[in-house]
C-alpha positions as CSV (number, residue, x, y, z in Angstrom):
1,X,8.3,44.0,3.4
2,X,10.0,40.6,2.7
3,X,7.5,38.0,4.2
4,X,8.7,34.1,3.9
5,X,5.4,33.5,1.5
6,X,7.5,36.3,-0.8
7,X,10.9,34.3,-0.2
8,X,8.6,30.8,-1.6
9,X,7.0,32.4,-4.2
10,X,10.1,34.0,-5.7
11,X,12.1,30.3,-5.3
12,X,9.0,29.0,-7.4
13,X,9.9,31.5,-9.8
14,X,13.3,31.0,-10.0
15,X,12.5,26.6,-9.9
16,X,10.2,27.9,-13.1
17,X,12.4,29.6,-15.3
18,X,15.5,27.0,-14.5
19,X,12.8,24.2,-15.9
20,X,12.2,26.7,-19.0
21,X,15.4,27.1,-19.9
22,X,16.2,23.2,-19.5
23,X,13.2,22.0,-21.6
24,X,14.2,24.5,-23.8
25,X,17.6,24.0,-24.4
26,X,17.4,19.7,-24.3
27,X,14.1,19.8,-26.8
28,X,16.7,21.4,-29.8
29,X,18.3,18.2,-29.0
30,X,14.9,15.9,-29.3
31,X,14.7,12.9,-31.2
32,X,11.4,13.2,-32.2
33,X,8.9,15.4,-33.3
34,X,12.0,18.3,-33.5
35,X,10.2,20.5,-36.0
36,X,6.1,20.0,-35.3
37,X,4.7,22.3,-33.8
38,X,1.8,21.6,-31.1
39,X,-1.5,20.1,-32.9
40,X,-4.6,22.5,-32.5
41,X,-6.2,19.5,-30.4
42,X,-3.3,19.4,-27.8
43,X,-4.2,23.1,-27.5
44,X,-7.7,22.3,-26.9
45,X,-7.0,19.8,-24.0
46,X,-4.7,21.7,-22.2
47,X,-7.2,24.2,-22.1
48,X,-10.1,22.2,-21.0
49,X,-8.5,20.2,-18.6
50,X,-6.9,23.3,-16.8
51,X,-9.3,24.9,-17.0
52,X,-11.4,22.0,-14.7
53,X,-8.3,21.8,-12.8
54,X,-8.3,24.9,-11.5
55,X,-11.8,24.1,-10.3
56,X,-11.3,21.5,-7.9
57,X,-12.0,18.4,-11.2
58,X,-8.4,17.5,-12.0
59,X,-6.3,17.2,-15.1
60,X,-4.3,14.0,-14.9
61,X,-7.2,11.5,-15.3
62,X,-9.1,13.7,-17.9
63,X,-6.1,14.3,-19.7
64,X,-5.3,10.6,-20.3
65,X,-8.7,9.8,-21.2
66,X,-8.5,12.5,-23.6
67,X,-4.9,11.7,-25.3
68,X,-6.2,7.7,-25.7
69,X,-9.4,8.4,-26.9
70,X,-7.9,10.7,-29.7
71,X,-4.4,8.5,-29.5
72,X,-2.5,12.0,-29.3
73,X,0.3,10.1,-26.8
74,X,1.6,6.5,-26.6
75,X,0.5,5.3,-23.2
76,X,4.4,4.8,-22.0
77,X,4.7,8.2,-22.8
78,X,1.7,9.7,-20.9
79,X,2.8,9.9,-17.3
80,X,6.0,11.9,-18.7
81,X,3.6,14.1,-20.9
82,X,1.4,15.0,-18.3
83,X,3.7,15.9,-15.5
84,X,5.8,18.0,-18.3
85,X,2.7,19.6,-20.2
86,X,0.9,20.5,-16.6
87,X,3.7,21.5,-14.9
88,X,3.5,25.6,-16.2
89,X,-0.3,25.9,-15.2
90,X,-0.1,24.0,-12.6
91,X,2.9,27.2,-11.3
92,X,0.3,29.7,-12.3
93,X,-2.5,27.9,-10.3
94,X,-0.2,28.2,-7.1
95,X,0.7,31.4,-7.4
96,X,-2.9,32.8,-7.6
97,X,-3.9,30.3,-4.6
98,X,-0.6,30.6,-2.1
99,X,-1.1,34.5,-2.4
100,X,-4.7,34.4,-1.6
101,X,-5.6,31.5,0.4
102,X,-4.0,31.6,4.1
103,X,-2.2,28.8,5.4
104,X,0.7,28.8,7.8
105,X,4.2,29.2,6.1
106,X,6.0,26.3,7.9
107,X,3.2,23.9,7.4
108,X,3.2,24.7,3.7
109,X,6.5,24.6,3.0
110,X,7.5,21.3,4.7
111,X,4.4,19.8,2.7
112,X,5.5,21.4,-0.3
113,X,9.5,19.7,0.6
114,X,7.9,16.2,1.1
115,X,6.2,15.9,-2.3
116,X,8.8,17.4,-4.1
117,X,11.6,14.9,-2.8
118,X,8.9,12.0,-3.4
119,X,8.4,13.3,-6.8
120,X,12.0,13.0,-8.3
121,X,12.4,9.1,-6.7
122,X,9.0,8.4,-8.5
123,X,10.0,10.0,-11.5
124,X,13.5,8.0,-11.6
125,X,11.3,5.2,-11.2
126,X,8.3,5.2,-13.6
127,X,10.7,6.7,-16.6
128,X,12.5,3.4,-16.7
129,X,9.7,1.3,-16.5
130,X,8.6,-1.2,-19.6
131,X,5.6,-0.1,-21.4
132,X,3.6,-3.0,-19.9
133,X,4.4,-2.3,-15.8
134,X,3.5,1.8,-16.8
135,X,0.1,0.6,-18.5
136,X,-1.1,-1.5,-15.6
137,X,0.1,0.9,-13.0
138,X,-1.8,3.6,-15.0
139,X,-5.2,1.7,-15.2
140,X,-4.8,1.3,-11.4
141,X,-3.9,4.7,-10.9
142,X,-7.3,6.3,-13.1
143,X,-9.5,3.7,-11.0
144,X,-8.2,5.7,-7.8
145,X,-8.5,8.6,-9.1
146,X,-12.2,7.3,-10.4
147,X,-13.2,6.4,-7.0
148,X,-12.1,10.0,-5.4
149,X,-14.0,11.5,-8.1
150,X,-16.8,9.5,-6.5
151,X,-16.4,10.3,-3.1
152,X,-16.3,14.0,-4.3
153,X,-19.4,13.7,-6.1
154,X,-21.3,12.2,-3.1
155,X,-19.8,14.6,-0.7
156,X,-18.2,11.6,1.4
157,X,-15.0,13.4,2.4
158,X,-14.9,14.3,5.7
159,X,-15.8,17.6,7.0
160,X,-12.3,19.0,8.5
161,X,-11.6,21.7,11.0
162,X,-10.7,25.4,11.4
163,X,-7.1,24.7,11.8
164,X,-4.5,26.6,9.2
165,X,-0.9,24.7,10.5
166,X,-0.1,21.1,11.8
167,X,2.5,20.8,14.1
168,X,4.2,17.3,16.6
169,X,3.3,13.9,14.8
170,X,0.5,15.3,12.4
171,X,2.7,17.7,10.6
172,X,5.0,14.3,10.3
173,X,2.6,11.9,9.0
174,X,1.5,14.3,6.7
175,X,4.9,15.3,5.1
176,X,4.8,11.4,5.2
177,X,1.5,10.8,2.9
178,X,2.8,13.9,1.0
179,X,5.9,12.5,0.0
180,X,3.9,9.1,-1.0
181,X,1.5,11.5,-3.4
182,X,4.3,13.1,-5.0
183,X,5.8,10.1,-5.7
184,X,2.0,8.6,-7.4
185,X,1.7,12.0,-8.9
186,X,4.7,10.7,-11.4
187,X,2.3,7.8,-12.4
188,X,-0.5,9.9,-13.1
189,X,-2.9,10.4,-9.9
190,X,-3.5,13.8,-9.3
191,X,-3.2,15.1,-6.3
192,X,-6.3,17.2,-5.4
193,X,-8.6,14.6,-4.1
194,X,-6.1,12.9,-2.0
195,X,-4.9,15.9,-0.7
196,X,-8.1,17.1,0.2
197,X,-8.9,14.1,2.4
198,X,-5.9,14.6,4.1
199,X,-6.2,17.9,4.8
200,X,-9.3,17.0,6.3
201,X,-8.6,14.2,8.0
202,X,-5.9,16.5,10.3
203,X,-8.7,18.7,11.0
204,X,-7.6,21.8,8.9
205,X,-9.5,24.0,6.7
206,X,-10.1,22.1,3.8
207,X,-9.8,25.4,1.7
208,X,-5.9,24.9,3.0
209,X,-5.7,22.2,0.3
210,X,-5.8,24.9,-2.6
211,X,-2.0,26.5,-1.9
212,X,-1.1,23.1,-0.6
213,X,-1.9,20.5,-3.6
214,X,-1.2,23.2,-5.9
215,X,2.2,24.3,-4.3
216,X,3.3,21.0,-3.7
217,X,2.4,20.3,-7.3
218,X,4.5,23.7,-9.0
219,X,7.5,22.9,-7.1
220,X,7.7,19.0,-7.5
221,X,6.3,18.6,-11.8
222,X,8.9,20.9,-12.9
223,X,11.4,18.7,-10.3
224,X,10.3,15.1,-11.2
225,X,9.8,16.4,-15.0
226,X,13.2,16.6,-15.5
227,X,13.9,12.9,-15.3
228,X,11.3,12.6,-18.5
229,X,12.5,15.5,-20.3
230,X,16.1,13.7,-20.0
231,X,15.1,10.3,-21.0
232,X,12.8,11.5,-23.4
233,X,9.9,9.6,-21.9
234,X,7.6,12.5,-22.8
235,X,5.6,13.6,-26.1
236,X,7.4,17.0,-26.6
237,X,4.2,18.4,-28.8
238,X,1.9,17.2,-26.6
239,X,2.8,18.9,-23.3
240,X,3.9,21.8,-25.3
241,X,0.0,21.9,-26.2
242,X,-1.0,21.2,-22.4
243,X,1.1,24.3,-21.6
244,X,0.3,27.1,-24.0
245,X,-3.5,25.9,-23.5
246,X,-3.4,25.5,-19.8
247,X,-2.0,28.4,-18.3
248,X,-4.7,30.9,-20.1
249,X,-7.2,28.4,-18.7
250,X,-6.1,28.5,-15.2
251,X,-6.4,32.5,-15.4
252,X,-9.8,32.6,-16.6
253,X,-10.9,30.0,-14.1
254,X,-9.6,31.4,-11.8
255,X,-10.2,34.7,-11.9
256,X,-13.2,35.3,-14.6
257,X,-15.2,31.9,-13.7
258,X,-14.6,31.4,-10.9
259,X,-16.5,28.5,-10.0
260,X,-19.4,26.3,-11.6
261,X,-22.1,24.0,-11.0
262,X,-19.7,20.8,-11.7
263,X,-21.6,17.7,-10.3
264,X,-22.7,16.5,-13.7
265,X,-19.4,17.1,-15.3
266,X,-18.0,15.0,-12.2
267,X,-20.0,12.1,-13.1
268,X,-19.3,12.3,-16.6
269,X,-15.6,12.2,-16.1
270,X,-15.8,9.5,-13.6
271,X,-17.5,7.6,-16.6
272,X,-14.7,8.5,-19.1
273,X,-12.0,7.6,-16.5
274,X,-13.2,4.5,-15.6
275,X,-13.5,3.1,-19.3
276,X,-9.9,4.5,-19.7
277,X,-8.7,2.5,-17.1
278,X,-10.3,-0.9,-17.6
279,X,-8.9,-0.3,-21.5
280,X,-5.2,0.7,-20.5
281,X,-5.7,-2.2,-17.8
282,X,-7.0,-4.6,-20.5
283,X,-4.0,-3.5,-22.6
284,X,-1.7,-4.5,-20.1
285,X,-2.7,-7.8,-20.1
286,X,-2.4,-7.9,-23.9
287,X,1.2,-6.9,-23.6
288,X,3.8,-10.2,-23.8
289,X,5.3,-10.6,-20.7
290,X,9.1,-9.3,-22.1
291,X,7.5,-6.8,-24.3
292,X,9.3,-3.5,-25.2
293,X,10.7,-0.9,-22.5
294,X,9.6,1.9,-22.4
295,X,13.1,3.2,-24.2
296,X,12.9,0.9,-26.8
297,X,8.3,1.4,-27.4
């Protein structure tokens, strides 16, 4: 029988393989690194940091840390490389979680709407920013993401409810903060922690933020990617790397692993992240005021 979380995962599908087909057919076209193949070590951290992903850690902050501490990705190109490079395990994370965690269809899919159309503003945004606006915003953005880390760590979020739908003004202000964390996502703050307290905060199941971060994620990376792929504000190498790595990661996790003892992995990646961002912050400062564009850097 044709159920509406059937009808959403096969537009997913269909979202996915449109995205294929146009990374694949404007990277022939690429400027740059047209005939390298992906470096071992992009491999590796799009393996890792899935891998943690799927866990409940994140990839967007780990993954920065890990492409400046190895400089695998000019930091104007980062938030493009990571919404690009994530966006494929990121669809395989949702389609294990939407089919196995319950939450009500309407609620998900308006959700899932409200990032997405956040996501491609954001996108048009940060791709056209200068390289010194997207390394400040980026420093900002890790210290966030540092501080939810934090939060996690101490087991601050709030506790949530039993609930498995909003409905009246909740559902509204959520679609509301959903839309404003689709739009951040393009600037590199993930989205679980954030989600997480919101799904709390409306007194849901917090497990309801599994099939909701991660469905609102597939549908709006390979949507706000787009803008990157076609400006070429991405490292094409690099989130090939993320991809082929990530999406065996997310299977294993997922379905192998299944969950770990992660508190001192937390706090170690809350140290990582931190440094990151006071260096990217610090290199924003560096910058001269009319320095290089993004298109030009």
């Amino acid at each position: 029988m044709v159920t509406p979380k059937t009808v959403l995962l096969a537009a997913l599908l269909v979202i996915t393989a449109a995205f294929i087909v146009f990374w694949a057919r404007v990277s022939r076209r690429h400027r740059e690194e047209r005939r390298e193949s992906p470096r071992l070590l992009d491999v590796a951290v799009g393996f890792v940091t899935n891998f943690f992903d799927t866990l409940g850690i994140g990839s967007f902050a780990t993954t920065t840390t890990m492409f400046r501490l190895w400089s695998l990705v000019p930091d104007q190109r980062i938030p493009g490389t990571l919404n690009v490079g994530h966006a494929l395990p990121t669809v395989a994370q949702a389609l294990i979680y939407i089919t196995i965690v319950e939450v009500q269809f309407n609620t998900l899919a308006l959700l899932i709407l409200g990032a997405v159309a956040g996501s491609y503003i954001g996108a048009a945004i940060v791709s056209s920013w200068p390289r010194r606006a997207i390394r400040a915003g980026m420093g900002i953005a890790l210290l966030v993401a540092a501080g939810l880390m934090v939060m996690t760590a101490l087991g601050r979020f709030p506790g949530g409810g039993d609930a498995l739908l909003l409905s009246g003004t909740k559902l509204q202000i959520a679609i509301a903060i959903n839309f404003a964390l689709g739009a951040l996502m393009t600037l590199g703050i993930g989205m679980y922690a954030p989600c997480m307290i919101m799904i709390s905060l409306m007194g849901m199941n917090p497990t309801a933020a599994f099939p909701i971060m991660m469905g609102s994620c597939a549908f709006l990376m390979p949507t706000a990617s787009v803008q990157f792929i076609r400006k070429e504000k991405y490292s094409l190498r690099a989130a090939l790397g993320l991809a082929i790595g990530g999406i065996p990661a997310v299977v294993i996790a997922a379905y192998i692993v299944r969950s770990l003892p992660l508190t001192y992995v937390r706090w170690l990646v809350v140290a990582v992240v931190v440094y990151t961002a006071l260096t990217m912050l610090r290199s924003a400062m560096n910058e001269p005021e009319g320095g290089r564009t993004a298109a030009v850097a």
